[in-house]
N, C-alpha and C positions, 0 to 999 in steps of 0.2 A: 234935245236931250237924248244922246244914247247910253244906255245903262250895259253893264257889266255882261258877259254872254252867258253866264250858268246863272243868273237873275230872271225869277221867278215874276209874270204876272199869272193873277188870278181873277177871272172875271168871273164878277158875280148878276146876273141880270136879276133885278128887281122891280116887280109892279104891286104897290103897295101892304110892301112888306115889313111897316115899322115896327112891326111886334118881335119879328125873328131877326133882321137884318145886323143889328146891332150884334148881338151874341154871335151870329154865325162869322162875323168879322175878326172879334176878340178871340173865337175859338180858331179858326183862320193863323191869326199872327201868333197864339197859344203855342202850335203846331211848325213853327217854322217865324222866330219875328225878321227873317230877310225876306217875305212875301209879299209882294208891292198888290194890294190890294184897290182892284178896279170896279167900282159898283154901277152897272148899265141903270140908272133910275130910269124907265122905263112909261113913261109919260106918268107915273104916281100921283094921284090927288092927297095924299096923305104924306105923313112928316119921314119918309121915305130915305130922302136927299140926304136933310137934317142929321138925323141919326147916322148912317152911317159917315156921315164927314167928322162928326164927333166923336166916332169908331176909331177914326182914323184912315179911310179910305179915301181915295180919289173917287169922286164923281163926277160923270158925265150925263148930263141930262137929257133926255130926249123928248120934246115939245106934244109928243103924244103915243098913247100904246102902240108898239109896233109888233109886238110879239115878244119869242126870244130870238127866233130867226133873225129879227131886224134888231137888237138888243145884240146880241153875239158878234154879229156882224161889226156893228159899232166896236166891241171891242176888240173885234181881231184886225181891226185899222188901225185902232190906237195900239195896238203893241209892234203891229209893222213899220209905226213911223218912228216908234221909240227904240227900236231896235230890239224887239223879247225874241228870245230863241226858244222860248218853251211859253206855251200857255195852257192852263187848266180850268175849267168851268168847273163851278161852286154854285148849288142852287142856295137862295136867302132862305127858303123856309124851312131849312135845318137836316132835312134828313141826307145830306152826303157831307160824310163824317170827315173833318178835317184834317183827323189822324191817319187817314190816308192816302192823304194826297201824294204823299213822297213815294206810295207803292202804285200809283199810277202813275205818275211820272217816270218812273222808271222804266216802264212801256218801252214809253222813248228811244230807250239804246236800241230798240230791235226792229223798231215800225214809228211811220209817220204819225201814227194814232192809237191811241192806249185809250180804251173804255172799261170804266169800272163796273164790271159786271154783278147784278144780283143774283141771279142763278148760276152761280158756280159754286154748288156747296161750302157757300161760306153765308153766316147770318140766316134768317128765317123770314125773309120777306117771302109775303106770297101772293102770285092772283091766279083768281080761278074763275071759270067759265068763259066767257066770248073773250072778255079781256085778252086770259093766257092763250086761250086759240089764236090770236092774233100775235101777239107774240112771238108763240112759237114756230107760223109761218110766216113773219118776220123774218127771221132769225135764219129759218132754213135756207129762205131766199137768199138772202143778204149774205150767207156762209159762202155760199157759192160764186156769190159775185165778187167779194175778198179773196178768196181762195182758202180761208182759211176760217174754221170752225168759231162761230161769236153763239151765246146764249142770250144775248141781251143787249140788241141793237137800238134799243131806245131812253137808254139811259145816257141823260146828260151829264153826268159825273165822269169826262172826258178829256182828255189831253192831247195835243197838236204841237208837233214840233215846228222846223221852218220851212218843210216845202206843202204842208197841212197851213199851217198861216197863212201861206199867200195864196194857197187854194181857195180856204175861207173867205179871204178878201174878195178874190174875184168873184166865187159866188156861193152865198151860203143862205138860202131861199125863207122868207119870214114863213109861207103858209104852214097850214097846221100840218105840224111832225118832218115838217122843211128841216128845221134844226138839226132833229136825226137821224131818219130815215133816208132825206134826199142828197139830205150835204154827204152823210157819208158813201150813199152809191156814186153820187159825183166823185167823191175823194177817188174812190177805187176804178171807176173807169179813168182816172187821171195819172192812172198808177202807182196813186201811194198806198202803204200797206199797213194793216190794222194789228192789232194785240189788244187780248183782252185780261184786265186782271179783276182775281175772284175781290170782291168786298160785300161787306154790309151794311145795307141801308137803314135810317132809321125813319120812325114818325115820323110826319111834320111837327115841327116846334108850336106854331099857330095856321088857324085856319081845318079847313074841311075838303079833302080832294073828293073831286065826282066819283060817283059810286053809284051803284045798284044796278038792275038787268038791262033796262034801257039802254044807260048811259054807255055800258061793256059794248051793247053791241052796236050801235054806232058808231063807234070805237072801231072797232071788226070791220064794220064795213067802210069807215073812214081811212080807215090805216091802211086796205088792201087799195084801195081806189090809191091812196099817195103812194103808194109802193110802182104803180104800175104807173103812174105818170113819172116815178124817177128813173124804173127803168128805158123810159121811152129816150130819156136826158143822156146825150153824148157829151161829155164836159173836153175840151183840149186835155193831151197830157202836158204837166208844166214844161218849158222848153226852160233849158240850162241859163238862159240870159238872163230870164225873170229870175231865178232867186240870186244872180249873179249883182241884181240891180238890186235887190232887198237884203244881201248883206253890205252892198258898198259903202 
């Protein structure tokens, strides 16, 4: 199956997400109903699958938790073999708001990769202490290895167009903050180019994310350790043939 070139997938990685999965689907297709919606079930013990197939999503199962790194991964296969020219990550448990997807997307026209940023004076998300310290030297780092100023390098709420997909395919790392911290210093020493657009996050719809002083700063020290092993990571830059072979 190849699908149409301005044809939209959305991949959503899910691990036992039946509480929100469903909503964030319908909110999904609310937003745009030509969005071909790809739900990663993500080794789920729970009604996961279910629900979203009765959403109306495509799903791809995968036999045990891999992460999202390994979840993402899976779905930036499946839209290189389907032919997607554009793809955008959707977390299930609600808080990246489906109403803007179309202004991330639009990244796009300018750069390989368009991240919807939380700190960019838009909405009132906040963290403070070790967490934002991480963060914000995230951020500084990573500004400079893009070349261009990002607030908010570890938001999944992220768009790839076609030479970002076939980067993804070839490598886009399950370990923790692989996703996007690593994949995207690979991206950029592969020389594709990033844009950031301002949005706002919400709550999670269900569920409890980690929290409190501990957790922040492990966090801090988790995030700086992955940070220095991506910079150790020389990724190839894509050669012309590859994406030559991925639009043929």
């Amino acid at each position: 199956m190849t699908v149409a070139p301005d044809r939209v997938l959305v991949i959503v990685p899910a691990w036992n997400e039946h509480r929100s999965v469903g909503g964030t689907i319908r909110e999904i297709h609310s937003a745009d109903p030509n969005f071909h919606v790809a739900v990663i079930d993500d080794g789920s013990t729970d009604d996961t699958a279910q629900v979203a197939r009765a959403a109306g999503a495509t799903v791809l199962r995968l036999p045990f938790n891999l992460g999202v790194g390994g979840a993402m991964r899976t779905g930036f296969t499946y839209a290189q073999r389907h032919g997607y020219q554009r793809v955008i990550q959707v977390d299930a448990d609600g808080q990246h708001n489906p109403v803007d997807i179309h202004r991330v997307l639009a990244g796009l026209e300018h750069a390989d990769i368009s991240i919807g940023a939380r700190f960019s004076d838009v909405g009132d998300y906040a963290v403070k202490g070790p967490r934002r310290w991480a963060m914000l030297f995230l951020a500084g780092v990573i500004s400079r290895v893009a070349k261009t100023k990002l607030t908010d390098v570890t938001s999944g709420f992220r768009a790839a167009g076609p030479r970002a997909i076939e980067q993804y395919v070839r490598y886009y790392p399950a370990e923790y903050l692989g996703d996007t911290i690593d994949s995207l210093v690979a991206a950029c020493h592969a020389g594709l180019t990033v844009k950031q657009i301002p949005v706002a996050m919400r709550p999670r719809a269900h569920g409890t994310p980690s929290q409190g002083p501990i957790g922040a700063s492990v966090y801090l020290l988790r995030s700086v350790f992955a940070l220095s092993l991506a910079l150790l990571r020389r990724a190839r830059p894509l050669q012309p043939e590859a994406l030559q072979e991925q639009n043929a």
